[in-house]
N, C-alpha and C positions, 0 to 999 in steps of 0.2 A: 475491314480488318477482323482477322478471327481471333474471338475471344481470349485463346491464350495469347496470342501476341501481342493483344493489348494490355495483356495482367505482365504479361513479360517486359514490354516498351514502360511501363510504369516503375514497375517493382527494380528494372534495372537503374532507371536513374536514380532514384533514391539511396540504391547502395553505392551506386557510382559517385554520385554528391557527398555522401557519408564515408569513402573512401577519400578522399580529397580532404578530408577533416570539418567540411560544414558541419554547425553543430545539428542534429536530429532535427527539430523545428523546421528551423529554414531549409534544411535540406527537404524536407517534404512539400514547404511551400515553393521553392524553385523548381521541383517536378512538378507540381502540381501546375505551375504558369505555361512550364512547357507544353502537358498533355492538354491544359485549357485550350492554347492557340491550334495544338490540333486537331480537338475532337467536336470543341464547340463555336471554332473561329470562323467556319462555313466556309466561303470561295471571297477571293480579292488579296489583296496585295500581303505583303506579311505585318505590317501595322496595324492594317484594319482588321486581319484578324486575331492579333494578340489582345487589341481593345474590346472586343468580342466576345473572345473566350472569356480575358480574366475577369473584364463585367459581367460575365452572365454567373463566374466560378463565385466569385465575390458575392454579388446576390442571394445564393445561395446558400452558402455559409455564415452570411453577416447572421443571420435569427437564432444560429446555433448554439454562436460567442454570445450573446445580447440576452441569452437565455436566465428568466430568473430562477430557475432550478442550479444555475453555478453558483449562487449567492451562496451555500452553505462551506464552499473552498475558501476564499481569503479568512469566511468568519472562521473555521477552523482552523487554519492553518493562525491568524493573529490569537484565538484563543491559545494553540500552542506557544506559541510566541511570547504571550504575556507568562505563562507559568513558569517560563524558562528565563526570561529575561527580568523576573521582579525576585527571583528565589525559592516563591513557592514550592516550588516541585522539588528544588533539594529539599524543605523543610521538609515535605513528607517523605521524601525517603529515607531522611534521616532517621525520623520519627518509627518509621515502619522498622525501619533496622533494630533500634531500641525496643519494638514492643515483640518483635522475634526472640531475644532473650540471648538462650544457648540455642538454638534450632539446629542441627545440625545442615551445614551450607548455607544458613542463612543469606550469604553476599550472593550466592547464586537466584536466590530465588528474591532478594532486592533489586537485582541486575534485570530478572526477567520482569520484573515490575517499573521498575524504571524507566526500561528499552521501550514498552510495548505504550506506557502513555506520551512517551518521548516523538517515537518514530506514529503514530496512532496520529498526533497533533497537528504533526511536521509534518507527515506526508513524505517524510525521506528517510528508506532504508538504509541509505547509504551512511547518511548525516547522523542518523544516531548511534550505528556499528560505529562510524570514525570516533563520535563523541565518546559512547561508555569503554571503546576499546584502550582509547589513551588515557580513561578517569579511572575504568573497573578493574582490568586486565593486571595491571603494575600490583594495584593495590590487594587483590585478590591472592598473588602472588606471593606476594608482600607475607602477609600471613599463610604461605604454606601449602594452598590451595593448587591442587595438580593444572594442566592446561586447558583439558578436554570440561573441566568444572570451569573455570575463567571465562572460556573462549567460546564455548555452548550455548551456553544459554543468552549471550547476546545473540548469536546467529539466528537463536531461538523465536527473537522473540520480532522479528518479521511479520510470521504467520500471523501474530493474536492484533499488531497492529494492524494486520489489511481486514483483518474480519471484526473487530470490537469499536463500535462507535464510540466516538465519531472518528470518521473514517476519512482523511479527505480524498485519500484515490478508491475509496468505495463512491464515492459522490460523483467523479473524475468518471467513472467508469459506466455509472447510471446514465449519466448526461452522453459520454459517444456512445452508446448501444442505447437512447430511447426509453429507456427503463424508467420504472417509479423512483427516486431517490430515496424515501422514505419505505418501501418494502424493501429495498438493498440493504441498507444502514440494520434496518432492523433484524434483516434474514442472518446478516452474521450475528447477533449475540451468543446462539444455542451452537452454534459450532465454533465460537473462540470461549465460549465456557471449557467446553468438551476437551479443545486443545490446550487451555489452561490447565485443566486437571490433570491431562497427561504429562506436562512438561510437569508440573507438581511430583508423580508420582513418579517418574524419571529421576529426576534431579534426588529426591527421597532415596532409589532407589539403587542408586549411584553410590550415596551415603554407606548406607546397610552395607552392598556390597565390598564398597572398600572404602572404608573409614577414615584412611588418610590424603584420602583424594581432596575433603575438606576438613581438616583440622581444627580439632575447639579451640578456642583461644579463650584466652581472659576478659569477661567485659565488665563493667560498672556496671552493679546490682541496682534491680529498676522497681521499685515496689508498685503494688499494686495501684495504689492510688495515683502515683505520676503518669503509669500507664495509661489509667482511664483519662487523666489530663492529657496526655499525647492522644491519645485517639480521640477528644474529644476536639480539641485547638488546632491539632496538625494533619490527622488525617481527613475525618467526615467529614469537616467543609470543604476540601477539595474534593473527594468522590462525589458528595452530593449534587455538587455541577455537573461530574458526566454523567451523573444515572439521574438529575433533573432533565438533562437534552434528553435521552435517550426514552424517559417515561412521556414527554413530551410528545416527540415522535410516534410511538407505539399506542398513546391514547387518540391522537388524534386532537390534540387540544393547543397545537401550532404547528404550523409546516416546516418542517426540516432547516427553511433558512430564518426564520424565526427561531426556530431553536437553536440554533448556532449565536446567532445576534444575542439572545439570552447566554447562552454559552458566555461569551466572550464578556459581558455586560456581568457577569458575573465574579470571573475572576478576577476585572476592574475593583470589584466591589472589595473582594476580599483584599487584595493587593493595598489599597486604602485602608482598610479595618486593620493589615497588619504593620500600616505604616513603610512598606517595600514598595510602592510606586514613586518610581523616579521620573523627570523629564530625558534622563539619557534613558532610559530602560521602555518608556515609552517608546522614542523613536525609533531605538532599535527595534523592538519588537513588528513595529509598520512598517519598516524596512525589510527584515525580512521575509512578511508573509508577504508584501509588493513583490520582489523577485520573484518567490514562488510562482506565486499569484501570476504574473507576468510571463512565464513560463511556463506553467496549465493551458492560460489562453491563446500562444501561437500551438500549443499540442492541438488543443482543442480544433483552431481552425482548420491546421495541416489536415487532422481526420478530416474533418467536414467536408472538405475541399475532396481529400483522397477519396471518400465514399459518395462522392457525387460522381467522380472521373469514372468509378469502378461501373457505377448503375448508367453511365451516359453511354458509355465505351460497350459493353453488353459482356465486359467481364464478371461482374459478381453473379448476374445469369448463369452466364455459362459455365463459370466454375461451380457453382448451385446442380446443374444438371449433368456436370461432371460427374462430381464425386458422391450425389446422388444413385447414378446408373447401376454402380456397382451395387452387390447385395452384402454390406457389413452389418451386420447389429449395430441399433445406433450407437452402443455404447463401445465398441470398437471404433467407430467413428470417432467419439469423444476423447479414447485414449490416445487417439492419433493425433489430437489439434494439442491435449496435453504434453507429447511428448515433442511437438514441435516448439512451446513455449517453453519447453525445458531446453531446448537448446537453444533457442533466442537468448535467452537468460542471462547465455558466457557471452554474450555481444552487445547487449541493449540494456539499458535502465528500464523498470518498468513503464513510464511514461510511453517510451519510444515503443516499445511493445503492444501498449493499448492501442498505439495510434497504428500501426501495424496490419495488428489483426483483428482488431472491432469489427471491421467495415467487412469482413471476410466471414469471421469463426461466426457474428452473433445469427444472418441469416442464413446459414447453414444448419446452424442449431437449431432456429425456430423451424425451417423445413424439414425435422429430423424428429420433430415432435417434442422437443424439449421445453420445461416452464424456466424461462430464459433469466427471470429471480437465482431460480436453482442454479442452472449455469453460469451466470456472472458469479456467485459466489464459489464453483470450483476454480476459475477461473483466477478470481484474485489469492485462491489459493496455490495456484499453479505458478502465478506471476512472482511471488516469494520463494516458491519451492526450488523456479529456476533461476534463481539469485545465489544461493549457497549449492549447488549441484558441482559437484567435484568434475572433471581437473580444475573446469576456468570459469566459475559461476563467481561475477563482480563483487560480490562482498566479502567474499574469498580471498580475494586480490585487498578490497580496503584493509580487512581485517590484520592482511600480513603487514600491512605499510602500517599501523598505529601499534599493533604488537611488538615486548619484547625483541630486542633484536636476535635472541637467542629462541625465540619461535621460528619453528620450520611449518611449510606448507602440507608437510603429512599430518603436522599435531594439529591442524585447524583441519585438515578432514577429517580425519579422528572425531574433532569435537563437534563439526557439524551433522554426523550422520546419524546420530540416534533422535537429532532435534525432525532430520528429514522425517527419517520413518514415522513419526508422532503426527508430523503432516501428510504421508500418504496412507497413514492407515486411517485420516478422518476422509482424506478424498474415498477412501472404500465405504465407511461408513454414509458417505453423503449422497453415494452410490444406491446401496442398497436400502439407504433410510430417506429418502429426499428432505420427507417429512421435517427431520432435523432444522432444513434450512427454511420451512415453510411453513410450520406450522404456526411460529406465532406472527408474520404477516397476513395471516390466515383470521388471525383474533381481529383486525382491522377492519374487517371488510364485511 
């Protein structure tokens, strides 16, 4: 069979399966059974070789799941779990709200702090648009604050979650494409800095130009010294957790699932210290990083499985020497797999995406001469970027369903497109500066 027909016989059950409404997962582990019985089942009857293939497909995937480089997903994802589910994290948003004062926009720029440790923990864009949309949007409103101010800066804050450790689908994404876990985590801090600053100076300058986009209100005068008690009791010991994993990681003085283990071991601690650690608040928190969790790892296999079918079948070759033959710049090359993520985007959750195109875009890249750190990091920036992409980019869609009912779907493009451009003017930056995304995994080594 010629390589494309085998990338065709593959890639079509998968959307035939996901056409039928199987969810994403199993729909790729049901192609995957299929193409196992045909490509690795050999000759004899059709049961001897469906045991065949999917024994030999299984084998090969079981080391991938069993990998101790995933250990850093459930801990981050239960580390998120815990801040949300003991109250922590409202305390310091709270906190952060009061030590803003009069800021002009301040709920804006709460919202994109909020969003970014929220969906950063979780691991779900979706889940934390649906959350600050129903908590922030009303309330935002509430006082005066136009839509494109509201509704922005949650869309916003995607981007700083896929790039700002701890990351869990930066970890998700290390582990299918082969990568260090610990130079990914670390390669995005300097470009969700960057992106931070921009949505700072955005959001600022939204303000300036039209003042009543976010209206002062009246708040309870905060003296200086309760201040320094709020940022001493409510904010630092929660930061100091994530910028303890993350200085962790970067020194080299615990591996990535140790730092998370610490992570989590942490907020345990505070949660205790502030008296907010419940037996329900427990459970639920290991409940929901377990579904996550549980969730990752049929992603996880499905690739495994799919990027064995691709390399058995001699499609990821041939497609390799495909789209090689031609003479692009590689970085035409590159804008080509981004603008194809960007249209996955309006159809697939990032997960299904990964699983997608790992096995495809990452050794493309490397034959294209790319330092494949670099490129996983445009990459989870692309994976956000075609999340909010107007007309039918999915968070687009969530964001209408928890929104006002008197939000229309032009005022959420509206709000989403100046958050876009902040993310593709860092992919130009990351373009012509690689460095950004490499140089302090560079201090590592």
């Amino acid at each position: 069979m010629e390589w494309y027909t085998a990338l065709s016989f593959l890639l079509g059950m998968i959307l035939f399966f996901m056409f039928l409404g199987v969810p994403v997962a199993l729909a790729f582990i049901a192609a995957n059974m299929i193409g196992a019985t045909y490509f690795m089942g050999g000759s004899g009857d059709i049961w001897r070789q469906m045991s065949r293939g999917i024994g030999q497909l299984t084998n090969n995937a079981l080391p991938t799941v069993t990998n101790f480089n995933l250990m850093p997903v459930p801990m981050f994802l239960l580390m998120g779990e815990f801040f949300f589910h003991t109250g922590l994290a409202n305390r310091m948003f709270g906190a952060v709200e009061k030590l803003m004062g009069r800021l002009p926009g301040r709920l804006s720029f709460v919202t994109v702090a909020g969003g970014t440790a929220f969906a950063t923990l979780s691991g779900s864009s979706m889940g934390s648009t649906a959350l600050l949309g129903s908590l922030m949007v009303p309330e935002m409103e509430k006082r005066g604050y136009k839509k494109h101010m509201a509704i922005g800066p949650i869309l916003g804050t995607g981007g700083l979650a896929m790039l700002i450790p701890p990351s869990a689908l930066a970890v998700l994404l290390a582990t299918l494409a082969t990568l260090d876990v610990g130079d990914l985590l670390v390669a995005g801090v300097m470009p969700g800095l960057i992106l931070a600053c921009m949505y700072v100076l955005l959001i600022l300058g939204m303000c300036l130009w039209d003042p009543s986009a976010a209206p002062a209100y009246e708040v309870d005068g905060t003296s200086f010294a309760e201040k320094i008690k709020l940022l001493v009791l409510d904010v630092l010991p929660m930061m100091s957790i994530v910028f303890g994993v993350i200085l962790l990681i970067m020194n080299g003085w615990a591996t990535p699932s140790e730092s998370a283990a610490f992570g989590c071991l942490g907020v345990l601690v505070l949660a205790v210290i502030y008296r907010k650690l419940t037996w329900q608040g427990f459970v639920n928190s290991v409940i929901g990083a377990l579904r996550v969790t549980t969730m990752a790892l049929l992603i996880i296999f499905g690739s495994a499985t799919f990027s064995a079918l691709l390399a058995f079948s001699g499609a990821s070759s041939g497609l390799i020497r495909w789209a090689t033959q031609f003479e692009f710049d590689p970085v035409i090359m590159l804008l080509i797999m981004f603008a194809i993520l960007l249209v996955l985007g309006m159809f697939m959750d990032q997960l299904s995406m990964m699983l997608l195109t790992v096995p495809i875009f990452f050794p493309l890249a490397e034959s294209l001469g790319f330092d494949l750190i670099w490129f996983a990091v445009i990459i989870l920036l692309a994976l956000e970027i075609s999340f909010t992409t107007p007309p039918f980019g999915l968070l687009l869609f969530v964001m209408k369903g928890v929104s006002p009912p008197d939000t229309k779907m032009k005022d959420i493009y509206v709000a989403a497109l100046p958050y876009m451009a902040c993310s593709m003017l860092l992919v130009g930056l990351l373009i012509l500066f690689p460095g950004i995304a490499l140089w302090l995994p560079s201090l590592g080594q």
